[in-house]
C-alpha positions as CSV (number, residue, x, y, z in Angstrom):
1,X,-8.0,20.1,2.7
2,X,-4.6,18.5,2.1
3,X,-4.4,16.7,-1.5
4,X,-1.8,14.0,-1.6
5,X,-0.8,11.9,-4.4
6,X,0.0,8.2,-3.8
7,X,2.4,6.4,-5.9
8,X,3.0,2.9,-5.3
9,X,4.9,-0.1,-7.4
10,X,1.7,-0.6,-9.4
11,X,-1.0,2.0,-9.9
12,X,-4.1,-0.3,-10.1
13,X,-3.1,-2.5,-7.0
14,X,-1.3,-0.6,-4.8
15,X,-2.0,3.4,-5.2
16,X,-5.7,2.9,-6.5
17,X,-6.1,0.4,-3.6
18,X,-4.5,2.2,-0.7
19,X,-5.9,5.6,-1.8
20,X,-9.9,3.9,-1.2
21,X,-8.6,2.5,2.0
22,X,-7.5,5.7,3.7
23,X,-10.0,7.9,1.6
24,X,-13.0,7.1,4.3
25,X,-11.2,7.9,7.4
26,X,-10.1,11.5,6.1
27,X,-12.6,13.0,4.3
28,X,-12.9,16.7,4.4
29,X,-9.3,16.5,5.9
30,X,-6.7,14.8,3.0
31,X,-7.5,13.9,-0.3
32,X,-5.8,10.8,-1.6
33,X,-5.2,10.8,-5.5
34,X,-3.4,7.9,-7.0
35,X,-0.7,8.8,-9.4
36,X,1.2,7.3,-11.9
37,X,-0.6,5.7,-14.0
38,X,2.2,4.1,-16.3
39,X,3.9,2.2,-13.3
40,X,3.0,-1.4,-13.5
41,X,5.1,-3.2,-10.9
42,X,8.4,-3.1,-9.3
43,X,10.4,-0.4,-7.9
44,X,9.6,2.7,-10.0
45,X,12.5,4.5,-11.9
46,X,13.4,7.5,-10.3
47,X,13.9,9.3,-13.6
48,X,10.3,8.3,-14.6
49,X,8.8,9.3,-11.2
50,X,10.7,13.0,-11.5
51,X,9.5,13.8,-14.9
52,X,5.6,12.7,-13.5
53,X,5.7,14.7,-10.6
54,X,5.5,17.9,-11.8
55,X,2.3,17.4,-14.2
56,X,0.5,15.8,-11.5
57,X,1.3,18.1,-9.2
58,X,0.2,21.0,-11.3
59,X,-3.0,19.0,-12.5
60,X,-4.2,18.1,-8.8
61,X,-2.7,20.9,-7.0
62,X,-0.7,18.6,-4.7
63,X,0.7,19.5,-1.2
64,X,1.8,16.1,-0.8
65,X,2.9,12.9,-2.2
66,X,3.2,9.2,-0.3
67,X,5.4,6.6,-2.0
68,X,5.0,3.4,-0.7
69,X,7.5,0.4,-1.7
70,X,6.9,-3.2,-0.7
71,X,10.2,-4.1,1.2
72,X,10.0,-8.1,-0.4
73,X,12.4,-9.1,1.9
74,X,13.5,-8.0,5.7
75,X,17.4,-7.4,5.0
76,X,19.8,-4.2,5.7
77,X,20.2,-4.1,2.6
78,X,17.0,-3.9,1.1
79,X,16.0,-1.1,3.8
80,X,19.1,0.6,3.0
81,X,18.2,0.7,-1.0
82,X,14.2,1.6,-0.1
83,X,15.7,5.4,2.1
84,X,18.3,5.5,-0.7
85,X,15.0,5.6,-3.4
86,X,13.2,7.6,-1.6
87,X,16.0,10.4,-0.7
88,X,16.3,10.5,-4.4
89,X,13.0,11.4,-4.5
90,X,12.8,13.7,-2.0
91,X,15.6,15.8,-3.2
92,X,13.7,15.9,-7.0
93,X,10.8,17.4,-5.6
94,X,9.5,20.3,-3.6
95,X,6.4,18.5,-2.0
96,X,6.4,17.1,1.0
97,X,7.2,13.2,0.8
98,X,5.7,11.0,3.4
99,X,7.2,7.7,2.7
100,X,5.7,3.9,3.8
101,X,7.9,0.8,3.6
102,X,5.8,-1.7,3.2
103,X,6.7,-4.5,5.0
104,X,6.1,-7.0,3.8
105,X,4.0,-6.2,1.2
106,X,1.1,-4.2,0.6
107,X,-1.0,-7.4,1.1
108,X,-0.4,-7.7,4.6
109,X,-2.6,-5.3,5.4
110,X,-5.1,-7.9,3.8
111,X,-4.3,-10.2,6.6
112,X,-4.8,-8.2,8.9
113,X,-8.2,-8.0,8.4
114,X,-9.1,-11.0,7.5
115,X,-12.2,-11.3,7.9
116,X,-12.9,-9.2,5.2
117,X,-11.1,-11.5,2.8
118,X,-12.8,-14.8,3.9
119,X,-16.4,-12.4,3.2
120,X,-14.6,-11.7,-0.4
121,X,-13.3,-15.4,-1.4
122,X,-16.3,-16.8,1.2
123,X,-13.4,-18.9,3.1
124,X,-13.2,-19.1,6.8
125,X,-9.8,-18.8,7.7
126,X,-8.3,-18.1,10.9
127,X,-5.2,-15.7,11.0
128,X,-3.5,-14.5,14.1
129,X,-0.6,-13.7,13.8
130,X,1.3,-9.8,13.1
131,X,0.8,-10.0,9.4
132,X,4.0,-7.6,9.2
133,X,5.9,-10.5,10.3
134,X,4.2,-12.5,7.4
135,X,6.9,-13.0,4.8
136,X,5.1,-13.8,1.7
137,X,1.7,-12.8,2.4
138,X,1.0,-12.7,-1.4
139,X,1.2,-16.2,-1.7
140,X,-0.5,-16.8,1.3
141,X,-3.9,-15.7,0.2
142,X,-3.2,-17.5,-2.6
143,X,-2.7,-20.5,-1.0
144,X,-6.1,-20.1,0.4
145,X,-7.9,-19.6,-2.4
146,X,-9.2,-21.3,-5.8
147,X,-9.4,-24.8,-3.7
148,X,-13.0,-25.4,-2.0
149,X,-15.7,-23.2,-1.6
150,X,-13.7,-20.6,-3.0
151,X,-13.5,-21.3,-6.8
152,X,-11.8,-17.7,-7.0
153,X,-7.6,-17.4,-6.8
154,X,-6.5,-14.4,-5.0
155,X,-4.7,-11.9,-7.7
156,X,-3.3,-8.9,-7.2
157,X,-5.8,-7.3,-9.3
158,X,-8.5,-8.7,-6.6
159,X,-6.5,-5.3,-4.4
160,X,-9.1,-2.9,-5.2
161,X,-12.0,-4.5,-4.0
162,X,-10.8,-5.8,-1.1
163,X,-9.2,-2.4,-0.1
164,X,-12.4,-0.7,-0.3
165,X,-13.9,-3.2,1.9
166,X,-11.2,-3.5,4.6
167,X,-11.8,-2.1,8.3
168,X,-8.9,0.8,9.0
169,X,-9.4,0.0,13.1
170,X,-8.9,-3.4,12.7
171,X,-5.8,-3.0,10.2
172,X,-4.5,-0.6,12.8
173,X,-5.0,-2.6,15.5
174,X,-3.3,-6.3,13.7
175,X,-0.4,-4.3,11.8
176,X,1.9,-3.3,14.5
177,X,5.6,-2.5,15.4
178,X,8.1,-0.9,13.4
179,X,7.5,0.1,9.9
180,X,4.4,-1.2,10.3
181,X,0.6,0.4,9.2
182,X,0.3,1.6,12.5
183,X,3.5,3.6,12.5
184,X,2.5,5.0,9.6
185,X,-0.4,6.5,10.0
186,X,0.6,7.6,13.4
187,X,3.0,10.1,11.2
188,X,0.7,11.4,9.6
């Protein structure tokens, strides 16, 4: 079994969120372990994510590690900066990095499956459109929410529990095109 560490912006809403997403469509095969536990939003320091690596990689016996960054904004530039992280990364380490531009961010994969968030706020909402194409999806559930029958607001911390609940096929399926879900789990 492969054991691959995620580290994302935020270890509570991003790498413990995607790691129970994809844990249910690889068991026995990859073992997703969220890592990083100091990183608490925005892009990590590369000097703070070198001097982690090694200790987790001794303490869980990694063979792998994804990094995910949400892109924020669809600009050369801010692609350009995202491979220029990540080769930085990739040089400081001898695992094998699989890296996932979010685009976006990570909570377009909420959108698309939304049907599973109207279940978790108890909304009806209709979405369907590519949510990679969604620019702020973030605020979009939050638009949604706290008004109605949902007395909840959508927070990032609500990530967890609606990652564990989401459909993979259906994410699959919604987020498409380049540097989308779908790419990247077809790379892996």
């Amino acid at each position: 079994m492969i054991k691959m560490g995620i580290l994302g912006e935020n270890f509570e809403n991003d790498a413990k969120a995607f790691a129970a997403f994809l844990t249910p469509q690889y068991v026995g095969q990859i073992q997703f372990i969220p890592i990083g536990n100091t990183l608490n939003g925005g892009t990590p320091p590369i000097k703070k994510i070198l001097q982690l690596l090694p200790a987790a990689k001794a303490k869980y016996k990694l063979d792998a590690l994804l990094c995910m960054l949400d892109l924020d904004e669809d600009t050369t530039k801010k692609w350009a900066e995202r491979h220029q992280w990540f080769n930085q990364i990739s040089k400081g380490t001898d695992l094998k990095i699989i890296f996932f531009i979010v685009v976006m961010e990570l909570e377009a994969l909420i959108l698309a499956d939304i049907d599973t968030f109207n279940k978790v706020f108890k909304i009806g909402i209709k979405y369907t459109s590519n949510p990679k194409a969604e620019n702020n999806p973030k605020a979009k559930l939050r638009e949604w929410t706290g008004q109605g029958k949902s007395k909840r607001k959508y927070e990032e911390k609500d990530a967890n529990e609606i990652f564990a609940k989401l459909d993979f096929e259906t994410v699959y399926k919604k987020h498409r095109g380049q540097g989308s879900f779908q790419e990247f789990i077809d790379c892996l």
